[in-house]
C-alpha positions as a LaTeX table, in Angstrom:
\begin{tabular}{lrrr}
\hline
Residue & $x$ (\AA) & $y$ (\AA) & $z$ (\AA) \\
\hline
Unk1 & 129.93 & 138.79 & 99.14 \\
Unk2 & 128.44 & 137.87 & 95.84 \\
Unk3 & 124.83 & 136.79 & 95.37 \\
Unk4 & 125.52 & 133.17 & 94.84 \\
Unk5 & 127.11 & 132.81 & 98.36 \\
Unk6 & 124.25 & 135.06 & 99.66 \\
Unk7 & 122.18 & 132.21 & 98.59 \\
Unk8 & 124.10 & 129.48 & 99.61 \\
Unk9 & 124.05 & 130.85 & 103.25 \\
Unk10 & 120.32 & 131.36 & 103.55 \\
Unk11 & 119.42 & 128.00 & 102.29 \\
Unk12 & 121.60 & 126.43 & 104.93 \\
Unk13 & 120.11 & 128.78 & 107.65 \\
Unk14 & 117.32 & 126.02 & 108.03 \\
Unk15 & 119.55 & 123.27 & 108.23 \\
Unk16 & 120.97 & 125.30 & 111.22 \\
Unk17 & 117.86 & 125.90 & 113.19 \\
Unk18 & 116.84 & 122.18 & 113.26 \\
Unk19 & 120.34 & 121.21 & 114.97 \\
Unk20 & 119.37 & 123.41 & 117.98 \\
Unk21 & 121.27 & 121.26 & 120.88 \\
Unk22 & 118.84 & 122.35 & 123.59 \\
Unk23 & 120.07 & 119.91 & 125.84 \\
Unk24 & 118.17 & 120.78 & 129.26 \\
Unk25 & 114.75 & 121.60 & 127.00 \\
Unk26 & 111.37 & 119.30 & 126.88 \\
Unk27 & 112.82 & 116.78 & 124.63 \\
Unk28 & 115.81 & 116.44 & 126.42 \\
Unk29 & 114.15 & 116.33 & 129.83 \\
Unk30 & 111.64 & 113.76 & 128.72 \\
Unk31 & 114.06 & 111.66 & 127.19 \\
Unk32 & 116.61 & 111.48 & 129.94 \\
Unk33 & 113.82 & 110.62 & 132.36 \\
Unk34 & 112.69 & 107.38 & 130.08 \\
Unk35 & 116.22 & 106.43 & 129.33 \\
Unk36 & 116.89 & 106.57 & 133.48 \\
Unk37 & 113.55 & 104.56 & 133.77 \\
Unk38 & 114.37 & 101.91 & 131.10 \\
Unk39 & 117.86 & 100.94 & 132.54 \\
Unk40 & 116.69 & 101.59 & 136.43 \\
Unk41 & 119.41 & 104.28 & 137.00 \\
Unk42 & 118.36 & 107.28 & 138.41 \\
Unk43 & 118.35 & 110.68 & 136.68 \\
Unk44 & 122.32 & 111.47 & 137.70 \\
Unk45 & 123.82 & 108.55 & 135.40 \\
Unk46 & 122.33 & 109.85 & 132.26 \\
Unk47 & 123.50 & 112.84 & 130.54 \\
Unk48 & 122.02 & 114.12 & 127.44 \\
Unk49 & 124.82 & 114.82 & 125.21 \\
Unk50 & 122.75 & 116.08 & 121.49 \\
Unk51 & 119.34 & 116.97 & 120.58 \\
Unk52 & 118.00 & 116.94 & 116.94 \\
Unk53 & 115.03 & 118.56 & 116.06 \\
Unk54 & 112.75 & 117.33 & 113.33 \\
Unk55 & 109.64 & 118.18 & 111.48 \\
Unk56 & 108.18 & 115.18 & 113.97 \\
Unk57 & 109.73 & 115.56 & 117.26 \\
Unk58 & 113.22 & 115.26 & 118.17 \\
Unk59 & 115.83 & 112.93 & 118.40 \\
Unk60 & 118.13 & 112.71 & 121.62 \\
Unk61 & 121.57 & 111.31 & 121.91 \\
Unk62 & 122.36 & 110.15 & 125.70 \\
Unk63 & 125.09 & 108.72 & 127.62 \\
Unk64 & 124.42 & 106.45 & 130.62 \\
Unk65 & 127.23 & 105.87 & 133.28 \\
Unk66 & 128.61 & 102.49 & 132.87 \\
Unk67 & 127.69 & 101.90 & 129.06 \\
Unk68 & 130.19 & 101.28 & 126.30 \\
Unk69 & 127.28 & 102.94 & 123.91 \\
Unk70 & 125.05 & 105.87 & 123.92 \\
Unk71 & 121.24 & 105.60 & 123.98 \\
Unk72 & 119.13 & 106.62 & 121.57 \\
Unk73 & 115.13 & 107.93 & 122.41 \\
Unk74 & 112.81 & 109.81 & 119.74 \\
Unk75 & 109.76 & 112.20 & 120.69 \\
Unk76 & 106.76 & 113.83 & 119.12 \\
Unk77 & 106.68 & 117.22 & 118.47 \\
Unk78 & 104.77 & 117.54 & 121.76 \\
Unk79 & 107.94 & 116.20 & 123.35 \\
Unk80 & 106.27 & 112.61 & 124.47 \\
Unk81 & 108.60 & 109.88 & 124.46 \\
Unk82 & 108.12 & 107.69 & 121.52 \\
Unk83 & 111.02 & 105.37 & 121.59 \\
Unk84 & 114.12 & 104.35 & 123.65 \\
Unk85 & 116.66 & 102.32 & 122.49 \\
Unk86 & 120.68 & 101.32 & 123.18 \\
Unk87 & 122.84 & 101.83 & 120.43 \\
Unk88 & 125.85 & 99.29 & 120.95 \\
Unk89 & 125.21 & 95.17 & 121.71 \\
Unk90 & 122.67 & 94.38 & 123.94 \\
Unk91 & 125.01 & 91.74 & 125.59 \\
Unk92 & 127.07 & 94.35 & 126.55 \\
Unk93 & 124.25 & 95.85 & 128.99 \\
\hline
\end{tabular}
């Protein structure tokens, strides 16, 4: 392995580390729970399907039972819901 690809690989190790898909963690769990809440399902027709970690918080991808989109919440970084929103057309809900 030459230096240059040495390199190449350790830059992108932090790229790696913030796409952790820690779907059952505090993000996750915090987010399903709102999304659930906004849409009056309970917890069973939302499944978290990808977690992005930022510098901020995280981001969290979920799918709810029934919708033609996935929904879309943000946290802090102390995992508190900051935002929940539906990704596809609103007449469609």
């Amino acid at each position: 392995m030459t230096a240059k690809t040495i390199l190449a690989l350790l830059a992108a190790l932090p790229l790696a580390a913030c796409a952790g898909d820690d779907l059952t963690g505090p993000a996750a769990t915090a987010c399903r729970a709102a999304i659930a809440a906004q849409v009056g399902r309970g917890l069973s027709a939302v499944t978290v399907v990808s977690v992005t970690e930022t510098q901020a918080g995280a981001d969290v991808q979920a799918a709810v039972t029934g919708a033609e989109a996935p929904w879309t919440c943000r946290t802090d970084a102390a995992h508190r819901v900051l935002g929940v929103m539906y990704s596809g057309s609103e007449g469609a809900l």
